[in-house]
Each structure stands twice: as structure tokens, then as C-alpha cells.
N, C-alpha and C positions, 0 to 999 in steps of 0.2 A: 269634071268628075275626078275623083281623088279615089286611089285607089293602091293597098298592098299585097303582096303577093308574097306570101313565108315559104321558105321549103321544108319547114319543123313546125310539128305540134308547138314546139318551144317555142317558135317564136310568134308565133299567133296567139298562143297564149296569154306572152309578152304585152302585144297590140291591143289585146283585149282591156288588160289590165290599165291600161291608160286611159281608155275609155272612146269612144264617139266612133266606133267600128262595126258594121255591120255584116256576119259571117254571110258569106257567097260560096256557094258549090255548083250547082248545074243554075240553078238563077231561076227555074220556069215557075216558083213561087214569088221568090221576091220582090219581079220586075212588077209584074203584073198587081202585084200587091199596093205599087204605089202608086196608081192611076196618074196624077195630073203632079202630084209632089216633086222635088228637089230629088235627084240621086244625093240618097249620103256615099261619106268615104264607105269606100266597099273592100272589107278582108277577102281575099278571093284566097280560098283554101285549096284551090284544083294545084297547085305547085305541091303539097304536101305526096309524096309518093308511097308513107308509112298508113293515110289512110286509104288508098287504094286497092282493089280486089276482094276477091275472096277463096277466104280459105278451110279446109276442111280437116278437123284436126280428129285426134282419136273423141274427145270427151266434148270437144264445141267447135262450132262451126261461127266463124266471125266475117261477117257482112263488113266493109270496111264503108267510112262515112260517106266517099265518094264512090261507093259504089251505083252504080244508077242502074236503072229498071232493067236495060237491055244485058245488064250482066248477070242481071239474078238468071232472066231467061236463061242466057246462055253457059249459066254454069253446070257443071255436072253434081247438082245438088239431089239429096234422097226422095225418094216420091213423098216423102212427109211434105216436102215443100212444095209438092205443086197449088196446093193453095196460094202460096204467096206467087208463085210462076203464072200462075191466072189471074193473080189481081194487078201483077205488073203489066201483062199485055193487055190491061182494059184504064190503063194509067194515060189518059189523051193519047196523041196520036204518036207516032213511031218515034218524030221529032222533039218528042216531050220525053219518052224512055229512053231515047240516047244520052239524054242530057240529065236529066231530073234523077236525082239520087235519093235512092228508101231514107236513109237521114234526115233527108232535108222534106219529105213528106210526114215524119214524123216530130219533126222540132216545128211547120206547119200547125200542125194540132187542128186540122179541122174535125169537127165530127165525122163528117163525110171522108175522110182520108182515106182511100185505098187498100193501103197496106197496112195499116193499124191491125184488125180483126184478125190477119194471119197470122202475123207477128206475136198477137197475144194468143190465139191459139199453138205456137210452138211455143211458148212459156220465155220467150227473148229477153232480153236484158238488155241496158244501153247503158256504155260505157263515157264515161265524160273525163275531161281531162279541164283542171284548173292550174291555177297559179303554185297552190300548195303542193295537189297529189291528183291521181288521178281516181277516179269512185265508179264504183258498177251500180246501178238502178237496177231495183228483182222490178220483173214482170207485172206492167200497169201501174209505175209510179213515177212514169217519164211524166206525161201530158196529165197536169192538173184539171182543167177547164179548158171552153174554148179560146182558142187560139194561147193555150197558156201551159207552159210546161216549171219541171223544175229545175231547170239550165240556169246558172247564174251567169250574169252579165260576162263574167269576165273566164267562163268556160266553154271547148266545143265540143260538140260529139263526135268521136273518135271512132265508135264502132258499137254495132248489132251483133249482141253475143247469143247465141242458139245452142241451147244443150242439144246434143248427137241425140237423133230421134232412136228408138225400135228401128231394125230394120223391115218389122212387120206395117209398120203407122203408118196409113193416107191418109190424105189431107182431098176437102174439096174449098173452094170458093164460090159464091154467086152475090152477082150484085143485081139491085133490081131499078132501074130507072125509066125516064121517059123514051129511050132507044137504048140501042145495046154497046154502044160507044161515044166517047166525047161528050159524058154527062155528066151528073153530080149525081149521087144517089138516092134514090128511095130509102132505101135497107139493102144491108149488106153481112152475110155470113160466113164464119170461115167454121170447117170443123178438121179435127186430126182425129182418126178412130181407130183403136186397137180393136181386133177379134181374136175371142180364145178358139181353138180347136174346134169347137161344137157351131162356129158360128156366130156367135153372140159378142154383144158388145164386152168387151172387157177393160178398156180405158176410150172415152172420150174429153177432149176438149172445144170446147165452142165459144164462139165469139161473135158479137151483136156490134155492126157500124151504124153510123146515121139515122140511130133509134133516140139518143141519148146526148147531154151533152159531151159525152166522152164515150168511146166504145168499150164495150163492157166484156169482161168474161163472165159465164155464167154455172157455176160451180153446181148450186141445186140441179140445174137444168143437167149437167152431165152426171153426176149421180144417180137419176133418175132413168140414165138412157143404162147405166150396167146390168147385165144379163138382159137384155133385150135383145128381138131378132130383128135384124133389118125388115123394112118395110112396114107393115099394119102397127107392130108392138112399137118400133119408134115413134112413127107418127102420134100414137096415141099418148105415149109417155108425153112429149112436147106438147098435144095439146094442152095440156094439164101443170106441167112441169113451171114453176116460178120463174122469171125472169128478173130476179134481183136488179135494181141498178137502172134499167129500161124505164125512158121519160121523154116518149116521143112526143114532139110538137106541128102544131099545124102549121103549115107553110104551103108555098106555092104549087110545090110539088105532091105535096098530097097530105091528108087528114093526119092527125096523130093516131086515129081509131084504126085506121087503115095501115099506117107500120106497124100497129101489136098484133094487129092480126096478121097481116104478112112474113113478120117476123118468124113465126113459128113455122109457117110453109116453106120459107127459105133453110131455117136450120136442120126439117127433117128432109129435104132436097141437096141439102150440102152432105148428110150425113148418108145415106141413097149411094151419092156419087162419089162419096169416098172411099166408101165398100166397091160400089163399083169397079172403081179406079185400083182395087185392088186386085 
């Protein structure tokens, strides 16, 4: 097995540019990925130190590429995030958020991805670094289709940029599957919810996984939730509310008829417990 190891963006860049290199961070996607196949040469990015941690700045908050599951938990991040802080503790098991880094679930691109929904519900960005320059991707223009993003060959991702939330905004999570760990999803929601003064909604964002072949924000649907009051008037709003972009399919794990309807009971259940959580 061939394998390099850079201590710079630069120089993995470099390696990229040549070609026949496949980027490595925590690995619990790409081993697994190759069932019975050949290891290729593997870029092992974990020697890079500049994309490590995270940090918390006045105007954004940057997710560094190797940051993995168990750091988002353990950071002192705003309660906007605990959406994302809940989908990382339901990210496989312990051994898998040691290792496995938000980046590398997001270059990933499964429908099902975990941390997708949260991510687009705090309006995140993804920073890539090439041969030329480096470039920031706005919110939900990383992951084209399944398993397909718009990473060129010869660029990696450097970091998860989050605009500095409200200090009013919660955030919830829920995923819904055949257990409550170590699954793949049914559906999956994130919501981030402002309240004005009186109560009511006043900014939300929400966000649909494992409905679609890409997980979806859903603009109409939050629209529809402003000046509403938690509980009866959300619920009803979402009944009704559009779900742009949603194109659930039949599969194993259950009907497409049964994710659109569940959809909606997840997002007014996320939205519930974000208030709550407030």
C-alpha cells in the first residue's frame, strides 16, 4: 500500500495535481467503501495541523477539515449548534466520532449523511483549496448528487465556514430509523429557530436528509412557519407547507409515501425541541 503524508495544504495540493491520490482523513468512509478492491495510494491529510480544530471567531465559526465528530461535541460551540452536536453523537459508534471528520461525511455525499441537514440549516459554507486559489462554496452547492460533489480532482476541503448565529437561535436534530443507533436513516431533520419577543416564530431554517437525492433546505416551508406559535400553529403550517426539492424513494427501509409523511412530523418535532431547547 503506497501511501503520503503532507504537512501543508500546499503540498497535498501539489500530490493532488499529479494525479492517482486518494484524500484520507479519519478513513471510516473510504475503507469501508472499497469492499474487496485494491487499496489505492492514499493522501493521508491528518499530518496537515492548519486544518485541525475549531475555532470561534467574531463573524464565523470554522470547522477545520479534520475535525471529527467527537470535537464538534466537545467544543464550546453556541446552542445553535446543537443540532449539529446531536447528529454527531448518533454518527456510528464512539469509535467512528473519534475518527470520522464532518468533512469527510460531507465530501461522502450520501443522501443519508448525518450531518448534512444541520449544516444546511446553519447556512455553512465549504471552503476548498486548489492548485490556483482557494474558493468558498455558499450553502448547498458542495454535494451535487449522490455520492457526487463539486470538489475537483486536484482540490481538498480545508474547512466548514458557519456564519456566527443570533445568540437567541436553537437548533434541534432527529433522525428517524430502524433503532436509535448505528443505522442509516429513514428521514432526518434539522431546524435553527428564532423567537421574537411575543413567542412566535421569527426566523426559521430547516433542513430534509434521506428524503431526496440530496438533502434539501426548504425555504417555502420556513416562510410559512414566521409569526407562528410553537405547537398547533407549527404543526399545521407544515402540514400544508411545500416541501420544494423532496423525492423520496422506495427502498428497504421503508416506502417513499411513508418519508413525505414523516417528513413533516420530524420537522414540526425538530422545531418543538428547538424552542424547547431554548
Amino acid at each position: 500500500m503506497q501511501m503520503l503524508r503532507p504537512e501543508s495544504v500546499e503540498e497535498a495540493v501539489a500530490a493532488l495535481a499529479q494525479g492517482g491520490w486518494r484524500p484520507l482523513a479519519g478513513g471510516t468512509d473510504v475503507y469501508p467503501s472499497l469492499g474487496q478492491a485494491p487499496v489505492p495510494p492514499l493522501l493521508d491529510l491528518t499530518g496537515i495541523a492548519a486544518m485541525r480544530g475549531i475555532s470561534i471567531g467574531t463573524d464565523t465559526i470554522r470547522i477545520g477539515a479534520l475535525a471529527t465528530w467527537s470535537d464538534v461535541v466537545a467544543a464550546p460551540l453556541p446552542p445553535a449548534f446543537d443540532a449539529l452536536k446531536t447528529a454527531a453523537q448518533q454518527v456510528g459508534g464512539v469509535q467512528v466520532q473519534n475518527a470520522g471528520t464532518v468533512a469527510g461525511n460531507i465530501c461522502n455525499a450520501s443522501p443519508a449523511a448525518d450531518g448534512v441537514p444541520p449544516l444546511l440549516a446553519l447556512d455553512a459554507s465549504v471552503e476548498l483549496a486548489g492548485p490556483a486559489a482557494r474558493r468558498v462554496l455558499p450553502p448547498g452547492a458542495f454535494i451535487t448528487g449522490v455520492r457526487q460533489t463539486a470538489l475537483h480532482a486536484d482540490e481538498i476541503v480545508t474547512a466548514i465556514l458557519v456564519p456566527s448565529p443570533d445568540p437567541s437561535a436553537r437548533s434541534a436534530f432527529l433522525k428517524l430509523g430502524s433503532r436509535t443507533h448505528l443505522v442509516i436513516s429513514i428521514a432526518m431533520a434539522a431546524a435553527v429557530v428564532q423567537r421574537d419577543p411575543e413567542g412566535r416564530i421569527a426566523k426559521a431554517r430547516l433542513a430534509l436528509g434521506a428524503c431526496s437525492p440530496i438533502a434539501q433546505r426548504l425555504p417555502e416551508a420556513e416562510t410559512a412557519l414566521i409569526g407562528r406559535l410553537p405547537g398547533a400553529e407549527v404543526g399545521d403550517a407544515l402540514a400544508s407547507a411545500p416541501l420544494d426539492g423532496i423525492a423520496p424513494i422506495d427502498d428497504v427501509r421503508a416506502s417513499a409515501q411513508y418519508r413525505l409523511e414523516v417528513a413533516r412530523v420530524l420537522l414540526a418535532r425538530a422545531v418543538s425541541a428547538a424552542v424547547e431547547g431554548g
